[in-house]
DOFI-572960 format. One record per residue (C-alpha): x, y, z; residue in three letters. Coordinates in steps of 0.001 Angstrom, whole numbers, padded with zeros to 6 digits, always signed. Each point is the difference from the previous one (the first is absolute). Last residue first. Layout:
XYZALA/...
This chain:
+071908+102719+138955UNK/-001741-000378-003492UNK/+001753+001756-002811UNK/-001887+003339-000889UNK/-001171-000184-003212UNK/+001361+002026-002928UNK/-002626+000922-002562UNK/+000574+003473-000951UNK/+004188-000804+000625UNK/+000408-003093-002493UNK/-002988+001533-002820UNK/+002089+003025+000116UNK/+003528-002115-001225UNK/-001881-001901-002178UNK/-001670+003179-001684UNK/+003375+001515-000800UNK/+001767-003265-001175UNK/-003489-000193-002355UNK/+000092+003635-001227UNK/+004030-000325-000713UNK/-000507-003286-002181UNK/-000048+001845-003201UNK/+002714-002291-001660UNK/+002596+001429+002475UNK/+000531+001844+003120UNK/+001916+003015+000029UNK/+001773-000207+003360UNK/+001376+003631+000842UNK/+003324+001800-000047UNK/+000994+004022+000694UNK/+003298+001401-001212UNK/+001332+003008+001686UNK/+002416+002809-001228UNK/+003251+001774+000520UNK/+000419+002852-002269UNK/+002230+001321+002896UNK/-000506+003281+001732UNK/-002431-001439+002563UNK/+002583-002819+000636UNK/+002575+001611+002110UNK/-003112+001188+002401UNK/-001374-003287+000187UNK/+002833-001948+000428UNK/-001726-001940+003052UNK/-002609-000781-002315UNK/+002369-002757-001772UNK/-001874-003137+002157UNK/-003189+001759-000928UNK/+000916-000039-003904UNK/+001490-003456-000003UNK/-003229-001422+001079UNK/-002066+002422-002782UNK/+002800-001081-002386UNK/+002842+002286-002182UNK/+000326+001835-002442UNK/+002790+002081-000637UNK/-000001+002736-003089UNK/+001961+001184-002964UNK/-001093+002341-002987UNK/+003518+001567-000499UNK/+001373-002635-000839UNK/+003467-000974+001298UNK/-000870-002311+003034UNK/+003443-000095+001973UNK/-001481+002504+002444UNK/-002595-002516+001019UNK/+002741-002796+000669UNK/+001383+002505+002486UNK/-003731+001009+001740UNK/-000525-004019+000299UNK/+003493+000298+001490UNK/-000300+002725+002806UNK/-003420-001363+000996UNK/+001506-003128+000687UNK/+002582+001336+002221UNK/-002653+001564+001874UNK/-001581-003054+000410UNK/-002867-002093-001478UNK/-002084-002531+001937UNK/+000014-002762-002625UNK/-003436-002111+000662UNK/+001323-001996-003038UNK/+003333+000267-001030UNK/+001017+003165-002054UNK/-000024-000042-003337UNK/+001472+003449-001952UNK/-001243+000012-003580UNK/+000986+001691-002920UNK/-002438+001213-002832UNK/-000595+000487-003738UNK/-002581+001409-002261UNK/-002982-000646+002557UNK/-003033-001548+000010UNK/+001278-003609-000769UNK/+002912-000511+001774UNK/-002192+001804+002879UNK/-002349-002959-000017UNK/+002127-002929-000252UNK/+002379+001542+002567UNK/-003651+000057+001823UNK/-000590-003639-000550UNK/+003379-001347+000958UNK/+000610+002193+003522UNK/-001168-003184+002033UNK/+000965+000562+003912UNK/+000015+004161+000280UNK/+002365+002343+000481UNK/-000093+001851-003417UNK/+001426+003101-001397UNK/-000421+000292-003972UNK/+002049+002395-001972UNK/-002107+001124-002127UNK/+001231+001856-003736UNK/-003574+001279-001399UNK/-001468-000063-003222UNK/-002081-002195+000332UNK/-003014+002211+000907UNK/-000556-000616+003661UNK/-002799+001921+001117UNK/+000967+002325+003701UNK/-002057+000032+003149UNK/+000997+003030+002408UNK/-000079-001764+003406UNK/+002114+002323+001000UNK/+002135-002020+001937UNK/+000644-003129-001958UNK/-000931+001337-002919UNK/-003156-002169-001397UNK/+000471-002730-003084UNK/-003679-001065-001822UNK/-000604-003450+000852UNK/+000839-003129-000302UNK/-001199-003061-000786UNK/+001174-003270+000207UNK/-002370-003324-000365UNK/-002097-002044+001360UNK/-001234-003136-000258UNK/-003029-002099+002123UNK/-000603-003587+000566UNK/-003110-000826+001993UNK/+000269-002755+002488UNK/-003366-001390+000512UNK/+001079-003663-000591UNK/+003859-000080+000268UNK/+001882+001890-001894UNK/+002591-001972-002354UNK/+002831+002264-000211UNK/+001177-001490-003534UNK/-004190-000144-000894UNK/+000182+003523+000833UNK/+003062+000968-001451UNK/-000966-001613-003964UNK/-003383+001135+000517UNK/+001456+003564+000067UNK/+002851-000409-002490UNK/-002898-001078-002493UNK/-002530+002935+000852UNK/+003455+002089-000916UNK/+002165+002014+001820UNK/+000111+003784-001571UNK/+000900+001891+003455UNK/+002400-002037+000540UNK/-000406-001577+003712UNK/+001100+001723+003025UNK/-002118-001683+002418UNK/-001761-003805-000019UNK/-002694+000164+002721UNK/-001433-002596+001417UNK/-003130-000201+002404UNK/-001417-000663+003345UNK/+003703-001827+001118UNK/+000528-003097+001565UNK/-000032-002400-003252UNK/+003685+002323-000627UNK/+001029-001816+002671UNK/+000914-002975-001413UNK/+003437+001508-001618UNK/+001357+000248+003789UNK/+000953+002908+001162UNK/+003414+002938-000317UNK/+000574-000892-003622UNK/+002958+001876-001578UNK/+001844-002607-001327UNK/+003542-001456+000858UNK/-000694+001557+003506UNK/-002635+000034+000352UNK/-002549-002460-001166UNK/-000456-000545-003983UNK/-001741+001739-002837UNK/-002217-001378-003082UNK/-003545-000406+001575UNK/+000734+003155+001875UNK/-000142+001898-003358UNK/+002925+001980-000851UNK/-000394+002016-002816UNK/-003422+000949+000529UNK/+000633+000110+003809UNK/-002578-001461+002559UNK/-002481+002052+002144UNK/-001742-001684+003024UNK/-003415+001783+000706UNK/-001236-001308+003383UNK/-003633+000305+001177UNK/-001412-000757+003231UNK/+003563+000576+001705UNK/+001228-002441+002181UNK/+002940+001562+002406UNK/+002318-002229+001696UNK/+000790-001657-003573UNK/+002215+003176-000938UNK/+001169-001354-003369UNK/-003174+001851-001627UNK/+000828+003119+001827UNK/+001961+002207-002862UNK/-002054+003015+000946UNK/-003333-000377+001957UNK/-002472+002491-001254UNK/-002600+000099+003250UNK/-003521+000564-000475UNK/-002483+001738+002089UNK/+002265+002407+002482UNK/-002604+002253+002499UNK/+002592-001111+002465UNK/+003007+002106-001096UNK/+002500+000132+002617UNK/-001539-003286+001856UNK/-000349-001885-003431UNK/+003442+001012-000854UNK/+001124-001874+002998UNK/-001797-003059-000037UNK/+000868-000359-003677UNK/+003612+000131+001200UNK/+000778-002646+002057UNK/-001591-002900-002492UNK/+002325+002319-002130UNK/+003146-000391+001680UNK/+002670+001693-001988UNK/-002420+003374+000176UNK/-000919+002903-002595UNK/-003045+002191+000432UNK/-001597+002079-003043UNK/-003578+001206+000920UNK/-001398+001613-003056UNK/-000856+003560-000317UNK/+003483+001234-001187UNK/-000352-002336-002746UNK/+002503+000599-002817UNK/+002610+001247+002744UNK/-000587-003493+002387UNK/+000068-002263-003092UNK/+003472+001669-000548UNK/+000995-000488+003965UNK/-000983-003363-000116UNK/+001865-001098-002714UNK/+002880+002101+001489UNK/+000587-000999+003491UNK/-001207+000886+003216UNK/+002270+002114+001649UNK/+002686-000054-002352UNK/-002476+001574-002922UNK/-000953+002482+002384UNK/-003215+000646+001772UNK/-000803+004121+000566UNK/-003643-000551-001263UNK/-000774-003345+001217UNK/+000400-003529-000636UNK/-001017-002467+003420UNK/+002839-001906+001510UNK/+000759-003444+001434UNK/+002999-001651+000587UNK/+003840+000882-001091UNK/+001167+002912-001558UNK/+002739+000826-002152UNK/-001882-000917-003128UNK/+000820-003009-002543UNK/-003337-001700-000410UNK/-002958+001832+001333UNK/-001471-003297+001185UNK/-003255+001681-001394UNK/-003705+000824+001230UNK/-002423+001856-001747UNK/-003536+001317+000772UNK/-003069+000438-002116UNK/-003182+002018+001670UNK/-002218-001213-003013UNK/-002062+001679-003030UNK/+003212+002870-001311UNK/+003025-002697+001144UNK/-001698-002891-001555UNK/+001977+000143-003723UNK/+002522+002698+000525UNK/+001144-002337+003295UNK/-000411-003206-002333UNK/+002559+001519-002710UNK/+002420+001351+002569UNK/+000078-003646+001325UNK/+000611-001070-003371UNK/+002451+002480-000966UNK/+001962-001584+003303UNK/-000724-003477-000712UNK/+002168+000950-003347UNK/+001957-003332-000551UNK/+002778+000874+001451UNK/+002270-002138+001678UNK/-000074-002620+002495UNK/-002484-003330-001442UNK/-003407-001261+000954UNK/-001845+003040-000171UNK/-001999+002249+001549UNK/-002787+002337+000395UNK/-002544-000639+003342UNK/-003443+001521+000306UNK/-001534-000405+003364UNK/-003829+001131+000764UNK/-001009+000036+003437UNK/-000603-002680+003429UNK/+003230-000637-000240UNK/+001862-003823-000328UNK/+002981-001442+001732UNK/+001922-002629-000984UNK/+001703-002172+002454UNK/+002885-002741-000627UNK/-000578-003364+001341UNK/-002857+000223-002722UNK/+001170-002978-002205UNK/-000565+002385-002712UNK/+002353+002408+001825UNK/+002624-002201+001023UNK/+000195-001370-003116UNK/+000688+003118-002070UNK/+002869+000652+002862UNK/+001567-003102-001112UNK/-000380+000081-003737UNK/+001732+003613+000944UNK/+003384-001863+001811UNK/-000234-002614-003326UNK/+000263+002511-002573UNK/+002631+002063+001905UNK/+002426-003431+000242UNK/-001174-000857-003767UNK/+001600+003548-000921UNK/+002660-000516+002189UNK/+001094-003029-001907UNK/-000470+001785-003616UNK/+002039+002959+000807UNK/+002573-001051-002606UNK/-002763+000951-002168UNK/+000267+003540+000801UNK/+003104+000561-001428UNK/-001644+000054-003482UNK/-002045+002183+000463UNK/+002134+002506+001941UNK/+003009-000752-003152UNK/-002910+001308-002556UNK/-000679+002871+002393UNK/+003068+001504-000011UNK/-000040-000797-004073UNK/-002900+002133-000365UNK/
């Protein structure tokens, strides 16, 4: 708490670099309204998630949410930066792909949707033409965190925005941890405020919307948090917390808040290892999650962990399958019975796409 009190407050003294970065992407903005930079459209169904800021503001659960949504009626295809993997270029998610080899967001949507075409590429104007010539019966196409990537334009952007950390209230990297311009937000399809509390009020709700201030035929969605029932990491062996549990909490991921949140409350006590995000864990890593483990008195102990951190810690496999060493799943819950109408908006977009004119 207090480390993060002196980050805070150090980051102010970033202020000049901060109008520096905010000037370098008012520039780039330009160029592409003013149309000396290209965008290029496809003749199919695009569906970016993003935001305006770096950190997590669960575009991956969303993109997992939109595959389980359109993956059983359309041929649905991903496509990722795969942040943080060894690799470099494009590549298409198969059986024997690795967490290094094409990251682990992509790898995790990859194992919950064998079926799916999962491709990851730096250059995504590159890479669509590339996943549509390994998998050309491809409908849609999930873009993950693409709404920055003005090369591409999608025909319907979803751009998410933190509950506790609304765009309107942030500021460019790196005093803040904007990454675009405020005004874009009247780009995107659709708004989507994530991680809210799960009791937020019709008051708190008109409150953020008129504070985000969607422009006409902008709808304003909220979601929050759930999760799901825990799975062993190699068994697959799902397990009910009771509360009674000590946890000691492994996580390598940007935002770790609302799950502490969650396992503080479902569990008697716990301990948490935090890793940075993306963490590719070592050996020596292994060696002290497994210390702190021992340290855990009761005899009704367990890890938990994430499904991004669990295909990152697969490598362990064989160490692990003794271990009460289990998986959390996460979803988007959306609020005040609004799931029907995100659901049907999202359809509506791909049953009556039109071709864009050549």
């Amino acid at each position: 708490m207090v480390y993060h009190f002196f980050l805070r407050s150090f980051r102010i003294f970033l202020l000049p670099l901060s109008l520096l970065y905010w000037l370098i992407v008012l520039f780039r903005n330009w160029l592409f309204d003013k149309q000396l930079l290209r965008t290029a459209q496809f003749g199919m169904p695009l569906i970016t998630v993003g935001n305006l800021a770096v950190g997590g503001t669960g575009k991956s659960p969303m993109i997992e949410y939109l595959a389980a949504l359109l993956h059983s009626d359309f041929k649905v295809a991903a496509l990722s930066r795969g942040y943080r993997r060894r690799t470099r270029g494009y590549a298409l998610a198969s059986t024997s792909s690795t967490a290094l080899e094409i990251g682990d967001e992509p790898l995790a949507l990859y194992r919950k949707f064998p079926d799916m075409a999962v491709a990851v590429g730096e250059e995504r104007l590159l890479a669509i033409p590339e996943l549509l010539h390994d998998r050309p019966e491809t409908e849609v196409i999930l873009l993950d965190d693409a709404f920055q990537h003005r090369s591409i334009e999608a025909g319907l952007s979803i751009l998410l925005t933190e509950y506790a950390n609304l765009f309107t209230r942030d500021f460019y990297l790196p005093t803040g941890d904007l990454r675009d311009l405020k005004s874009r937000y009247k780009a995107a399809s659709m708004l989507v405020v994530t991680k809210c509390p799960a009791t937020l009020s019709e008051l708190q709700r008109s409150s953020i919307i008129k504070e985000l201030a969607p422009v006409a035929g902008q709808p304003v969605f909220f979601t929050s948090l759930a999760y799901g029932t825990p799975y062993h990491l190699t068994s697959k062996e799902k397990f009910t917390l009771t509360g009674k549990e000590e946890v000691l909490l492994v996580t390598g991921i940007s935002n770790p808040r609302p799950l502490k949140e969650f396992i503080e409350a479902h569990s008697a006590t716990y301990q948490q290892l935090t890793y940075r995000d993306h963490h590719i864990f070592t050996i020596e890593d292994f060696k002290d999650i497994l210390a702190e483990f021992e340290q855990l008195r009761s005899g009704n102990r367990l890890l938990v962990t994430t499904e991004k951190d669990a295909v990152r810690l697969e490598k362990f496999s064989s160490e692990i399958a003794a271990l009460p060493w289990y998986v959390l799943p996460i979803e988007h819950r959306f609020l005040f019975d609004e799931k029907d109408r995100f659901d049907q908006s999202i359809r509506n977009y791909i049953q009556h796409f039109q071709r864009p004119p050549l």
